[in-house]
C-alpha positions as CSV (number, residue, x, y, z in Angstrom):
1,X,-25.1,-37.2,26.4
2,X,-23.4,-34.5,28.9
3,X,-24.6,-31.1,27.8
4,X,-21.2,-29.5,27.8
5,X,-19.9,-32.3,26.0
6,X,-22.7,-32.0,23.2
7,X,-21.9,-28.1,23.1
8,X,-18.1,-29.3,22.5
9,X,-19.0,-31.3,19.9
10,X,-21.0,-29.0,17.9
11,X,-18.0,-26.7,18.3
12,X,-15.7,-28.6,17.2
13,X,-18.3,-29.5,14.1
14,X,-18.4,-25.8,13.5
15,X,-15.1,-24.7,13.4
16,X,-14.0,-27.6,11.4
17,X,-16.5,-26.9,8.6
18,X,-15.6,-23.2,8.8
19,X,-11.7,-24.3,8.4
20,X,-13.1,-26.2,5.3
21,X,-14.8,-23.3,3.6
22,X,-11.9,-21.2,4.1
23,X,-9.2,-23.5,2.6
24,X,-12.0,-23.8,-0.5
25,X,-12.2,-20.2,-1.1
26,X,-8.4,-19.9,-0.7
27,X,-7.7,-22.7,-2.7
28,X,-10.4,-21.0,-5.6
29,X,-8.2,-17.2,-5.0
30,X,-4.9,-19.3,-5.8
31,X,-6.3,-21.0,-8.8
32,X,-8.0,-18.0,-9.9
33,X,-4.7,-16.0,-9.2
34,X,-3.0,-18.9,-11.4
35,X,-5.3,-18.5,-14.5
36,X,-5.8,-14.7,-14.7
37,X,-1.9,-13.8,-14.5
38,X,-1.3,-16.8,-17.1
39,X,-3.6,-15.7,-19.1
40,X,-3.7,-12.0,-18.8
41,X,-0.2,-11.0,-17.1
42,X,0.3,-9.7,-14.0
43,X,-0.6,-6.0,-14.5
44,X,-4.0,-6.6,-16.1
45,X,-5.3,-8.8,-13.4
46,X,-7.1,-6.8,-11.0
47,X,-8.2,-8.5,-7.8
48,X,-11.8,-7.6,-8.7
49,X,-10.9,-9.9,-11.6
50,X,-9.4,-12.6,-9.5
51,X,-12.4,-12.4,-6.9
52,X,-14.8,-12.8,-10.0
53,X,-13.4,-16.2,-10.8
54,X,-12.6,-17.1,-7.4
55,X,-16.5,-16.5,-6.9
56,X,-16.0,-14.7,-3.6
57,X,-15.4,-11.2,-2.7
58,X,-12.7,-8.7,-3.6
59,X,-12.5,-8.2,0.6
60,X,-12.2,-12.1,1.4
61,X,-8.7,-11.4,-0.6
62,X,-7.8,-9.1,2.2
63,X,-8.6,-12.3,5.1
64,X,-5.5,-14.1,3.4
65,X,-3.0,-11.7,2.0
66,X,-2.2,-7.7,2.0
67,X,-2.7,-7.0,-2.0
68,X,-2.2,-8.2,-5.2
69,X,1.1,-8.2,-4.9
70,X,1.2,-10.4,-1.4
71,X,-0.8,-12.5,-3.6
72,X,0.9,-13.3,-6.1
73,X,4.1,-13.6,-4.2
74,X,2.5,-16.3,-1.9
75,X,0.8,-17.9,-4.7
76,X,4.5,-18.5,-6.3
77,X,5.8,-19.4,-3.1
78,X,3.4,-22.3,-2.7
79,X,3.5,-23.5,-6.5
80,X,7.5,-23.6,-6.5
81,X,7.1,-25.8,-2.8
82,X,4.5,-28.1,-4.5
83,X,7.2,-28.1,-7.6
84,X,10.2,-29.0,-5.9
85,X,9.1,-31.4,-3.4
86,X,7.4,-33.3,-6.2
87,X,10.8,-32.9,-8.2
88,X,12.9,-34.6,-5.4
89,X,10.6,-37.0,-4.4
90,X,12.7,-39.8,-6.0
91,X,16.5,-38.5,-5.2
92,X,18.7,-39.6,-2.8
93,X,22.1,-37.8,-2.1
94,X,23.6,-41.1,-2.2
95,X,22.9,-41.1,-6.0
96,X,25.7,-40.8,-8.5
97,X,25.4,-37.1,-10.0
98,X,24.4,-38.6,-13.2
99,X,21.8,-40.5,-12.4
100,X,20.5,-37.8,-9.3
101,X,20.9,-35.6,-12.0
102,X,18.0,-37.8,-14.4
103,X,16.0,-38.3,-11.3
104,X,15.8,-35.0,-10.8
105,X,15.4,-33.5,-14.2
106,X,12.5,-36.1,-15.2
107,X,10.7,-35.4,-12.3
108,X,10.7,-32.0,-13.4
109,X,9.9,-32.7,-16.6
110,X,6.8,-34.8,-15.3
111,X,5.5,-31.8,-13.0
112,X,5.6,-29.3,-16.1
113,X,3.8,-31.5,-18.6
114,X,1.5,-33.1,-15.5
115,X,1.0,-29.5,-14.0
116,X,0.6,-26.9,-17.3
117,X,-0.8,-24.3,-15.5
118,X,0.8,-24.1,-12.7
119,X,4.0,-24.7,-14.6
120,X,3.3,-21.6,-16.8
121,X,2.8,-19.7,-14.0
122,X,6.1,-19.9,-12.5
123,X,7.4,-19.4,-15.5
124,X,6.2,-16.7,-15.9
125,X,7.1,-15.6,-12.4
126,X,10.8,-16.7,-12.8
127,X,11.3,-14.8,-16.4
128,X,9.4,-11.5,-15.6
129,X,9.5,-8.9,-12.2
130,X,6.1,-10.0,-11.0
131,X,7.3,-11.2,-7.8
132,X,9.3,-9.0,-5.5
133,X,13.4,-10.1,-4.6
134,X,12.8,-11.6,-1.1
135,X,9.6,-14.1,-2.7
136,X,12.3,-14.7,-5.5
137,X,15.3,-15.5,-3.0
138,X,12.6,-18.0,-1.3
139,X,12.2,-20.0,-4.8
140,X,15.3,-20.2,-5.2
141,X,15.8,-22.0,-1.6
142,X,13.7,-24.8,-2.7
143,X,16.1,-25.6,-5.3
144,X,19.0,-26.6,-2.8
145,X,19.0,-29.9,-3.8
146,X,19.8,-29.3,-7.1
147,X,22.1,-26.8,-6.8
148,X,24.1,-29.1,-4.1
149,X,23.6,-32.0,-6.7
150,X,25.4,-29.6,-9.2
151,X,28.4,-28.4,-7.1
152,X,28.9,-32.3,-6.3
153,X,29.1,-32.9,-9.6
154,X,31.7,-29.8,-10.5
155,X,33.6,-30.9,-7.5
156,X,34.0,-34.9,-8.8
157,X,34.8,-33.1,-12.3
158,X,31.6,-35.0,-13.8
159,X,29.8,-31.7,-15.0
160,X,31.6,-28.2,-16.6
161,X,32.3,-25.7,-14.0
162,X,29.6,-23.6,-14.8
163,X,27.2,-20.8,-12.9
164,X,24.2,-22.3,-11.4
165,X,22.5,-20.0,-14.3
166,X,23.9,-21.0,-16.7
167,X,23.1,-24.8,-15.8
168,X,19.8,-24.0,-14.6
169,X,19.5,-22.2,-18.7
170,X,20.6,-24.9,-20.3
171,X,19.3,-27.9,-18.7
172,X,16.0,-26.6,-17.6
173,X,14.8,-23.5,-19.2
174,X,13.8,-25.7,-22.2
175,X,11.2,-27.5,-21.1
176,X,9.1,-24.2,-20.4
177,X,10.1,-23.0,-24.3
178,X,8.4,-26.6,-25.1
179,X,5.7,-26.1,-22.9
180,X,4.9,-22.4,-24.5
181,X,5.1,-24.4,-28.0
182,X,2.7,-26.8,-27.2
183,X,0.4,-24.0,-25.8
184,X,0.6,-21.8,-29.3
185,X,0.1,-25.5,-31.0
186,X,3.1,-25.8,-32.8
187,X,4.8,-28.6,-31.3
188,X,3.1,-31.8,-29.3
189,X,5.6,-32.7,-26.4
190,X,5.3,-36.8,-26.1
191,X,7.6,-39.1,-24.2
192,X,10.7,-39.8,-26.8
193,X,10.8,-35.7,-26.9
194,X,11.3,-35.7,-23.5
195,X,13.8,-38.4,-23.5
196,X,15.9,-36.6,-26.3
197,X,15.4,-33.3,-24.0
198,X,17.2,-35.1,-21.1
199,X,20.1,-36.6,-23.1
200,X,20.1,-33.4,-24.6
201,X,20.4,-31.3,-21.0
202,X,22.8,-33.9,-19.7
203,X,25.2,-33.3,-22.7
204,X,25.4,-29.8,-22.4
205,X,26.5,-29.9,-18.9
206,X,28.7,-33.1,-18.8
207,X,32.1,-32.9,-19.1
């Protein structure tokens, strides 16, 4: 084998398994980041405390983001990607409203009983400061869809003419109530409960 062709190789090797590690340790920071602020709340997370459960340390944070705060903002960032491309996976804009709208909504609703921790944790980030405006005005861009899905429907007079808010309170802000019922064990959430959630969301919006 050519020498410099060997060296390349072993390169290559190296670099690859270095890419590896690092995704794994920021991978554990994000999960760690995930648990602690779910668990704890924001404030009494320290990073020491995330790099603990990470298992790495407290200066490896600083390779992949500023401070706590950087953190946590990317960390929501990512989760409400992961959450909205899995939530309009399924819909087409050539769906009616009513049935986008179901599409939509159950995929949601899938994500947040599929995906409890990660579904707490933008909960949390959604009803509480934690994350700063701009990371807040981000989230919100990965809703487009359904905010476009909503003004079609207002427009073809097939929903109330509503704020997005207000839709956004009323059709999906009850699945996270559900979710923290289930977590204090008062309440099992099981398929005909989410079935009677939808019909329930879809009748408070439809006109």
């Amino acid at each position: 084998m050519n020498v410099h062709f060997f060296h390349y190789i072993c390169t290559r090797i190296y670099i690859m398994n270095e890419l590896s590690k690092s995704e794994i340790k920021r991978k554990a920071l994000v999960e760690a980041t995930v648990s602690l602020v779910n668990n704890n709340g924001f404030h009494a997370t320290p990073i020491s405390k995330i790099a603990k459960m990470a298992n790495v340390s407290p200066a490896t944070i600083y390779l992949y983001f500023e401070n706590k705060q950087d953190l946590v903002n990317k960390v929501y960032i990512e989760i409400k990607q992961a959450f909205t491309q899995y939530a309009f996976e399924q819909y087409s804009e050539q769906m009616s409203v009513k049935n986008g709208f179901e599409v939509i909504w159950k995929r949601i609703a899938e994500f947040k009983t599929q995906q409890i921790e990660k579904a707490m944790f933008l909960g949390q980030c959604d009803n509480t400061p934690i994350i700063d405006p701009y990371s807040r005005q981000e989230g919100i861009k990965h809703l487009e869809p359904l905010i476009d899905l909503w003004k079609r429907g207002k427009d073809q007079r097939v929903i109330k003419p509503l704020s997005d808010y207000l839709l956004y309170a009323y059709t999906i802000n009850p699945l996270s109530f559900l979710l923290v019922m289930q977590q204090q064990g008062v309440f099992k959430i099981e398929s005909k409960h989410i079935e009677e959630a939808y019909q329930a969301a879809w009748n408070s919006i439809k006109l």
